[in-house]
VOPA-816998 format. One record per atom (N, C-alpha, C, CB): chain; z, x, y; residue in one letter. Coordinates in steps of 0.001 Angstrom, whole numbers, plus 500000, padded with zeros to 6 digits. Glycine has a CB too. Layout:
! VOPA-816998
<ch->A; c3->Z; c1->X; c2->Y; aa->A>;
...
This chain:
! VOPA-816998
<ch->A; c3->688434; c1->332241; c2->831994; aa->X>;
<ch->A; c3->688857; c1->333500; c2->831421; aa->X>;
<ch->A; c3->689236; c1->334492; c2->832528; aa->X>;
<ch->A; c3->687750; c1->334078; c2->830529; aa->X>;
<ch->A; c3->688365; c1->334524; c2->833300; aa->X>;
<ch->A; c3->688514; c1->335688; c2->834803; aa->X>;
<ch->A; c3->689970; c1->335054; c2->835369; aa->X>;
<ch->A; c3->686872; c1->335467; c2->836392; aa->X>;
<ch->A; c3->690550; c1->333435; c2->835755; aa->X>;
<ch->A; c3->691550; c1->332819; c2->835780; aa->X>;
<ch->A; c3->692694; c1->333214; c2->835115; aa->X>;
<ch->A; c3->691267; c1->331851; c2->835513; aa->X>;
<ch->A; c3->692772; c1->333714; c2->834029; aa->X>;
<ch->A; c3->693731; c1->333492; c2->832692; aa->X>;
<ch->A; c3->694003; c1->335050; c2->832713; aa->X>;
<ch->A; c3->692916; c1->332748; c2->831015; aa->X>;
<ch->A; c3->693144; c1->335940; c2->832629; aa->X>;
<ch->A; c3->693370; c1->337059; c2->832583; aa->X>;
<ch->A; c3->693005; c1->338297; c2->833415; aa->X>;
<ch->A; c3->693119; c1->337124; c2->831706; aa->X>;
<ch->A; c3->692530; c1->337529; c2->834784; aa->X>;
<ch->A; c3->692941; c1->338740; c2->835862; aa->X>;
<ch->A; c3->693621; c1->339494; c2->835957; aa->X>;
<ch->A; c3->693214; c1->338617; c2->836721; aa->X>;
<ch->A; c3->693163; c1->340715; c2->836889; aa->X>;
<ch->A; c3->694326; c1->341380; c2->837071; aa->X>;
<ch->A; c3->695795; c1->340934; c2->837521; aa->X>;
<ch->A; c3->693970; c1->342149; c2->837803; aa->X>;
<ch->A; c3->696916; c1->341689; c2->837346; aa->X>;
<ch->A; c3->698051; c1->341436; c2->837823; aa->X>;
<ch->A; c3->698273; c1->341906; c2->838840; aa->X>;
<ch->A; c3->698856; c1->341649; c2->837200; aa->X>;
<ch->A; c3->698826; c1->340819; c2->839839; aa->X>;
<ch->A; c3->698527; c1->341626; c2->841115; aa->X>;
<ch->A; c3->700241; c1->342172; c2->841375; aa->X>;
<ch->A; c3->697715; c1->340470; c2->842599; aa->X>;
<ch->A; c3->701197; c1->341412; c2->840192; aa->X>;
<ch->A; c3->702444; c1->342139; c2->840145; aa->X>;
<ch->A; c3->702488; c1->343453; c2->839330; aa->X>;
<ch->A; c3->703437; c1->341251; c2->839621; aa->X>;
<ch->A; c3->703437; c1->344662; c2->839020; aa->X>;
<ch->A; c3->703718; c1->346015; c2->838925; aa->X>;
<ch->A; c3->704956; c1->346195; c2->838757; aa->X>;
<ch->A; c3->703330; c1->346727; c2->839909; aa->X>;
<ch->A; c3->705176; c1->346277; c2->837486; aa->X>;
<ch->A; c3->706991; c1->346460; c2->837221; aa->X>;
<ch->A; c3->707178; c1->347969; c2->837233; aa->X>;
<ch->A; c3->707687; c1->345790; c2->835486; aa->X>;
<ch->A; c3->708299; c1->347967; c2->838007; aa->X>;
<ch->A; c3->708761; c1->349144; c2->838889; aa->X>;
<ch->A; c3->710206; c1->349135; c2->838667; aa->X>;
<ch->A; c3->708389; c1->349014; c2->840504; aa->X>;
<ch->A; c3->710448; c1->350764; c2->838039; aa->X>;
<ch->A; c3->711855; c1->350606; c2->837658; aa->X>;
<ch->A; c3->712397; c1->351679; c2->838528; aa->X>;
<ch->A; c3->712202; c1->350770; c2->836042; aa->X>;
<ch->A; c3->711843; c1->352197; c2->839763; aa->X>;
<ch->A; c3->712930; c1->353075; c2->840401; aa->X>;
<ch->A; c3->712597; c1->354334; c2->840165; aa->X>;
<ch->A; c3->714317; c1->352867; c2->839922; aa->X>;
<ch->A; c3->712673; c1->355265; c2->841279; aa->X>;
<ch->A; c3->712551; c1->357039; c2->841334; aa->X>;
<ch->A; c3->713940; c1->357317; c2->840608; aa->X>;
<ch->A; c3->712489; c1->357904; c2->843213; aa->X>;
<ch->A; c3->715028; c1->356668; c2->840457; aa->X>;
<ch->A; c3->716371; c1->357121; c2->840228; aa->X>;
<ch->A; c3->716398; c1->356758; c2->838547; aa->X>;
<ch->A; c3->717612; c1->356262; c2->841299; aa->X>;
<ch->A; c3->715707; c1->356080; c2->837980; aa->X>;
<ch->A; c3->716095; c1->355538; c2->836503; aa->X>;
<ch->A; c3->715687; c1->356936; c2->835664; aa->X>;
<ch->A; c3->715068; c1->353932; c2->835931; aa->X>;
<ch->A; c3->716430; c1->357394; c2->834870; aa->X>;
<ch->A; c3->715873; c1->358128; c2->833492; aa->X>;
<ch->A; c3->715109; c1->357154; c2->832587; aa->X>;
<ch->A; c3->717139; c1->358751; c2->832556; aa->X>;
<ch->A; c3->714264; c1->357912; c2->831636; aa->X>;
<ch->A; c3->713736; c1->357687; c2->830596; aa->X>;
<ch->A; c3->714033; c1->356777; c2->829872; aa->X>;
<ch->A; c3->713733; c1->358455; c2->830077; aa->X>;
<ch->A; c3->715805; c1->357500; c2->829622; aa->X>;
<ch->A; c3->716282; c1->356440; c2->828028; aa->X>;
<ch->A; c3->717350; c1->355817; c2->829034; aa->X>;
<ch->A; c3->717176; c1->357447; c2->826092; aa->X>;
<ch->A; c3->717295; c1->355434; c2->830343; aa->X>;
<ch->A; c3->718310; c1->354379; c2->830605; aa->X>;
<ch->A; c3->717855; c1->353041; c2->830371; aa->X>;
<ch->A; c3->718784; c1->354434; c2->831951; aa->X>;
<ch->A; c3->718671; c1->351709; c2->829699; aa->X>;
<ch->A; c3->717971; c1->350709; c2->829159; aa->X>;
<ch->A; c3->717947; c1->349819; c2->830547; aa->X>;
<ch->A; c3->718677; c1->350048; c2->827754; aa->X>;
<ch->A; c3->716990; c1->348957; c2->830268; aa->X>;
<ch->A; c3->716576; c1->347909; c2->831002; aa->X>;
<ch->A; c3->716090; c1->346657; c2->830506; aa->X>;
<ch->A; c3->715765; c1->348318; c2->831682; aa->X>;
<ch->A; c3->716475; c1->345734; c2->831248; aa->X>;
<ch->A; c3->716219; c1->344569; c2->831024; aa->X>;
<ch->A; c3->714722; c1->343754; c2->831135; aa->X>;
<ch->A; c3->717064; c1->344136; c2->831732; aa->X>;
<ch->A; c3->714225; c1->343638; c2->830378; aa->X>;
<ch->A; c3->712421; c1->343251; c2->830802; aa->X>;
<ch->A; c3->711928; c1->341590; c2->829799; aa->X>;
<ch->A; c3->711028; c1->345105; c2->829950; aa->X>;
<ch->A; c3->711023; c1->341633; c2->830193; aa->X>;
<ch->A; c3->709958; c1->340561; c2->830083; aa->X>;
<ch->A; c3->710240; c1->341039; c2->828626; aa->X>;
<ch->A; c3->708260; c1->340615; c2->830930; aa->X>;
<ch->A; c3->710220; c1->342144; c2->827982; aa->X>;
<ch->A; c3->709888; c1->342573; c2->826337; aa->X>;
<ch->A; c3->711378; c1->342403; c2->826218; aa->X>;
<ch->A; c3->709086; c1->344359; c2->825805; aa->X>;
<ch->A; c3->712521; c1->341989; c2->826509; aa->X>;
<ch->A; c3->713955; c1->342415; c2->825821; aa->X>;
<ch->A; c3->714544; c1->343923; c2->826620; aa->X>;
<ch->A; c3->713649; c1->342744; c2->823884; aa->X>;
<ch->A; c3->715175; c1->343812; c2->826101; aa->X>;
<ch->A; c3->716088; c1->345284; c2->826361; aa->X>;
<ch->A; c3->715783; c1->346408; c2->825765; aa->X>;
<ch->A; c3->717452; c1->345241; c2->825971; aa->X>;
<ch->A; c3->715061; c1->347567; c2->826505; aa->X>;
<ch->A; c3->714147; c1->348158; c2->826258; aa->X>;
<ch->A; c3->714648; c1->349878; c2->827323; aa->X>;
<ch->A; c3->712742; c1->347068; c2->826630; aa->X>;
<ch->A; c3->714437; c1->350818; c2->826760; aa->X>;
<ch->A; c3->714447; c1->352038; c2->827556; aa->X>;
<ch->A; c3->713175; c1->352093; c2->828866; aa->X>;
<ch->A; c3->714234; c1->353298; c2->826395; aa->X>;
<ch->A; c3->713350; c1->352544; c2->829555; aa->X>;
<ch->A; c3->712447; c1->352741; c2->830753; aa->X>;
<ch->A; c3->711620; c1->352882; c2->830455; aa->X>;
<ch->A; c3->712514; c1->353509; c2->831575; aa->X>;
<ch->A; c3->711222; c1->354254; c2->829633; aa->X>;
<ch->A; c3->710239; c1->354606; c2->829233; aa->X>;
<ch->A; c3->709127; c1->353979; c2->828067; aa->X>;
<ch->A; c3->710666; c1->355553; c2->829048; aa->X>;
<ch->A; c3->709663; c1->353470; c2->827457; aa->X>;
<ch->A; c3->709063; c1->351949; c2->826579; aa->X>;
<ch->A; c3->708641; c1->351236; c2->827720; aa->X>;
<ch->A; c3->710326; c1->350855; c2->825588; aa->X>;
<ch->A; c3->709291; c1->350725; c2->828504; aa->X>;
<ch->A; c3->709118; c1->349366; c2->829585; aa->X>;
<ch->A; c3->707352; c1->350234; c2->830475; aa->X>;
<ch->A; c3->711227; c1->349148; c2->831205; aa->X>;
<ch->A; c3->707793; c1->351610; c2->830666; aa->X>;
<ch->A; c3->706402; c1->351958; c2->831361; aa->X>;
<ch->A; c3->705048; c1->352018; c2->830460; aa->X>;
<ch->A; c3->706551; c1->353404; c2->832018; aa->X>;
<ch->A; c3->705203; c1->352080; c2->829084; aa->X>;
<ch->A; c3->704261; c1->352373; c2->828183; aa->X>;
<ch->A; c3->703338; c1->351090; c2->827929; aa->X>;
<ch->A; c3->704943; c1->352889; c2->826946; aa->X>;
<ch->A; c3->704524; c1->350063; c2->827642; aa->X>;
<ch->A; c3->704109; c1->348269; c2->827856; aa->X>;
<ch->A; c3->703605; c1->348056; c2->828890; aa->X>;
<ch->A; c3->705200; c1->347179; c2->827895; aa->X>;
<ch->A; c3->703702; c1->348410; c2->829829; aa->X>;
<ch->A; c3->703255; c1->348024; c2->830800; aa->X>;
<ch->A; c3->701627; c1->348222; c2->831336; aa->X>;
<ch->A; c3->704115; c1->348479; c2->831480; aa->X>;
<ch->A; c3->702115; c1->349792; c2->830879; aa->X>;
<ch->A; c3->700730; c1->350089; c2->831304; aa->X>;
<ch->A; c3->699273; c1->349473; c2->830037; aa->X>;
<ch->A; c3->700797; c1->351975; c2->831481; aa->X>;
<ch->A; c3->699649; c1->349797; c2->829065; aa->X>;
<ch->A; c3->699165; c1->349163; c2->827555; aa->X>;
<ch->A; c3->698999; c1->347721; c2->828708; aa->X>;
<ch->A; c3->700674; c1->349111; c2->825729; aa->X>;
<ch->A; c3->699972; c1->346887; c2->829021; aa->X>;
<ch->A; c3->699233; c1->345056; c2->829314; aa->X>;
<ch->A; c3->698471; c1->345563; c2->830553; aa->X>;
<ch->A; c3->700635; c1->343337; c2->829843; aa->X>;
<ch->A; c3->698878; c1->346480; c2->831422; aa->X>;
<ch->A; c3->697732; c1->346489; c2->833076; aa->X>;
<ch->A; c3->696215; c1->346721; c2->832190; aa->X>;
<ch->A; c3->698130; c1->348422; c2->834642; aa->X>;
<ch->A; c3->695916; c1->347673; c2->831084; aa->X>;
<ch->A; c3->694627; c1->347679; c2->830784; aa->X>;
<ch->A; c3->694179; c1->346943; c2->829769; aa->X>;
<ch->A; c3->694270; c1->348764; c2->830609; aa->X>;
<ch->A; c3->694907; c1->346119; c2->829026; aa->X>;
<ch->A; c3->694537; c1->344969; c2->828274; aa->X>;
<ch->A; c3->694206; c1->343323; c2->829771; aa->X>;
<ch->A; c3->696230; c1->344738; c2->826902; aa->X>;
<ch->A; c3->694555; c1->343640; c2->830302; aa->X>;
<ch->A; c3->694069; c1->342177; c2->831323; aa->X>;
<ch->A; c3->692890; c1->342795; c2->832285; aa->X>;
<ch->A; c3->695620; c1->341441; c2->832563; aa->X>;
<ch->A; c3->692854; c1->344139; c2->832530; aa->X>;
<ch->A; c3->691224; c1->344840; c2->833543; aa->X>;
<ch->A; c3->690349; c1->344453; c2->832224; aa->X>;
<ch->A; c3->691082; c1->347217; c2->834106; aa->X>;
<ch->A; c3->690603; c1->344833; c2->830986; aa->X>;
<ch->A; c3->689367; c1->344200; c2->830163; aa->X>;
<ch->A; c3->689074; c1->343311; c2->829882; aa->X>;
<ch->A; c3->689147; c1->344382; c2->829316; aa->X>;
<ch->A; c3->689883; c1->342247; c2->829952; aa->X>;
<ch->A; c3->689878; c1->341333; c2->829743; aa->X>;
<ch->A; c3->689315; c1->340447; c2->830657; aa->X>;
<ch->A; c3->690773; c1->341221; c2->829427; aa->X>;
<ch->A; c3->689412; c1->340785; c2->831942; aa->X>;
<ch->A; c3->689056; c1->340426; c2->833188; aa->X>;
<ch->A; c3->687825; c1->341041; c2->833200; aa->X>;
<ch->A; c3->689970; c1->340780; c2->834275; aa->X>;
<ch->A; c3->687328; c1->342190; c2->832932; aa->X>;
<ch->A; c3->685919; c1->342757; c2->833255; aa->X>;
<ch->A; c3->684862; c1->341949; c2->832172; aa->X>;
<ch->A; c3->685896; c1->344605; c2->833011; aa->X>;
<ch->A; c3->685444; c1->341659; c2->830747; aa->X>;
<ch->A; c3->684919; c1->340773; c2->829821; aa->X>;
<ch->A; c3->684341; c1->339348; c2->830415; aa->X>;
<ch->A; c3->686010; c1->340546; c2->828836; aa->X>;
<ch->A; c3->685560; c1->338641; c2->831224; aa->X>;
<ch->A; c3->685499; c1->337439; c2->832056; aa->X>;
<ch->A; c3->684028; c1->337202; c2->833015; aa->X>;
<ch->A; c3->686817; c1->337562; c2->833032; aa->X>;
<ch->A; c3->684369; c1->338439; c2->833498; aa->X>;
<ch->A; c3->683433; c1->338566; c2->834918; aa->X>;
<ch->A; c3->681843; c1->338845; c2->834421; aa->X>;
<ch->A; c3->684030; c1->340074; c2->836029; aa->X>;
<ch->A; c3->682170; c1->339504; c2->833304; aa->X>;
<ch->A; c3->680543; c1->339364; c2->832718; aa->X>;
<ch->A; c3->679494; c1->338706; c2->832104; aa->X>;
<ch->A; c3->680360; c1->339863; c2->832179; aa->X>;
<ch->A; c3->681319; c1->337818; c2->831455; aa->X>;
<ch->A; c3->680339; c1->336414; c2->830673; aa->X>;
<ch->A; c3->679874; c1->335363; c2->831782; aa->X>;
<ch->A; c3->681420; c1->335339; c2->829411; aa->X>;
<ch->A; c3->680594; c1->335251; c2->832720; aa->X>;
<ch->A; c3->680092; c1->334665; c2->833624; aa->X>;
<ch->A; c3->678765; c1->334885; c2->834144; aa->X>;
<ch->A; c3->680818; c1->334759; c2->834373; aa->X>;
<ch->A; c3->678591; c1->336713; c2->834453; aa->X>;
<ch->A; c3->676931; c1->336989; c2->834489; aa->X>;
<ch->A; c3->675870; c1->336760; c2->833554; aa->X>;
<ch->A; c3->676707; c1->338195; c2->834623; aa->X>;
<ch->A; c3->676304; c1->336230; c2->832337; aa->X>;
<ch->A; c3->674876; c1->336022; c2->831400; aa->X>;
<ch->A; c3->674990; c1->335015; c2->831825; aa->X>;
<ch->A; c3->674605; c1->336158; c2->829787; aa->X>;
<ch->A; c3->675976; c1->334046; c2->832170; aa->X>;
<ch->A; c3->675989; c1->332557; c2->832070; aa->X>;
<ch->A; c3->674903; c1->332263; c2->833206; aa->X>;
<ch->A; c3->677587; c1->331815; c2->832344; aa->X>;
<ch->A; c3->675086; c1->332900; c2->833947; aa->X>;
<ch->A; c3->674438; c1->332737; c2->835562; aa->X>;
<ch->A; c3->672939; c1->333032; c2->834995; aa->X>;
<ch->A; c3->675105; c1->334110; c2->837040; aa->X>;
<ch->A; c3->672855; c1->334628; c2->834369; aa->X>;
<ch->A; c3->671326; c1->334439; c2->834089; aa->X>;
<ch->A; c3->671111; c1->333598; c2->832984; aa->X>;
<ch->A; c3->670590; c1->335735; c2->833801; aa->X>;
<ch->A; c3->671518; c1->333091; c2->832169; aa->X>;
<ch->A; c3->670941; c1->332065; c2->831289; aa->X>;
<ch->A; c3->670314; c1->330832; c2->831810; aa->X>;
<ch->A; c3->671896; c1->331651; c2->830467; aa->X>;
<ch->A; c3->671313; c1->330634; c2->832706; aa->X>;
<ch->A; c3->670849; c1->329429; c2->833750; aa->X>;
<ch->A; c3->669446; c1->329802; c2->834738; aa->X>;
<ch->A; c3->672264; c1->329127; c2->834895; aa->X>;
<ch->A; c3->669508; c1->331190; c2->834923; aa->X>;
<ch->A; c3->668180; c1->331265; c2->835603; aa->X>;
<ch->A; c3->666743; c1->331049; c2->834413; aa->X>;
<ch->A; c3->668169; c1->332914; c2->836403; aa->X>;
<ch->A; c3->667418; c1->332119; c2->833889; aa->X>;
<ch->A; c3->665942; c1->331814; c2->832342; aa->X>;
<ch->A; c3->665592; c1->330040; c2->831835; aa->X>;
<ch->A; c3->666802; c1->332721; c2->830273; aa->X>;
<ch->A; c3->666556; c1->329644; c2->832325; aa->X>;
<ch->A; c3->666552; c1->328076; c2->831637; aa->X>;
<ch->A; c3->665353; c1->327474; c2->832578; aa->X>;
<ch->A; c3->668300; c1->327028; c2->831831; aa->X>;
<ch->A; c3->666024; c1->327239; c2->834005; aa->X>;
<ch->A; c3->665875; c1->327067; c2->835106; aa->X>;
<ch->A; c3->663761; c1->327469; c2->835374; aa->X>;
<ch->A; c3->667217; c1->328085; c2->835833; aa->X>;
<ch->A; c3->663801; c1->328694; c2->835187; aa->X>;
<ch->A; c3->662339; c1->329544; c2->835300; aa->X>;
<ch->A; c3->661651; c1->328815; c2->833631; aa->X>;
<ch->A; c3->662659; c1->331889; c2->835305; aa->X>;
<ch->A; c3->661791; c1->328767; c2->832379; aa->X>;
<ch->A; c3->661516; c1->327988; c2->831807; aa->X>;
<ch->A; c3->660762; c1->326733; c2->831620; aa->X>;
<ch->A; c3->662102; c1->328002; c2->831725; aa->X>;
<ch->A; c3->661709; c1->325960; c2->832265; aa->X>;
<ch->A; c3->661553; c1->324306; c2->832667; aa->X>;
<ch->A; c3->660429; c1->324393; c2->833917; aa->X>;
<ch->A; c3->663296; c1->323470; c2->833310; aa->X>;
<ch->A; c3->660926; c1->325303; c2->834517; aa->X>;
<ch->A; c3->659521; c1->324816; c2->836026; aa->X>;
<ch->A; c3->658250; c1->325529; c2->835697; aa->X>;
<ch->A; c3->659944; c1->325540; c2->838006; aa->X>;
<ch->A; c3->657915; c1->326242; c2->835246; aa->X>;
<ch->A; c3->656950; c1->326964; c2->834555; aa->X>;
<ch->A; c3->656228; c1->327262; c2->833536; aa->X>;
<ch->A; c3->657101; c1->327497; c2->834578; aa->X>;
């Protein structure tokens, strides 16, 4: 999961020179700038949670394994 939905370490960048409603070509279709920055930012914080989700299930996993672990020898 931490694999699949890390952060992106790419950043779509449309330029100091683009207006708002000039269209552009993107990953979503043909889209105004300002759409293209809204998506964007909307997926950068849908994959940090997704990734912070990742990174945590991994921490119960780790302590589950300790509780298991302390369990069995004790």
């Amino acid at each position: 999961m931490v694999f699949i939905w890390g952060v992106t370490l790419e950043r779509e960048s449309f330029g100091l020179g683009l207006e708002d409603k000039t269209l552009v070509n993107t990953k979503w279709g043909r889209i105004t700038v300002e759409e293209a920055a809204v998506k964007s930012r909307l997926e950068r914080k849908h994959h940090q949670y997704l990734s912070k989700l990742g990174l945590a299930l991994i921490g119960v996993g780790f302590l589950l394994q300790l509780v298991a672990v302390w369990l069995v020898c004790y």
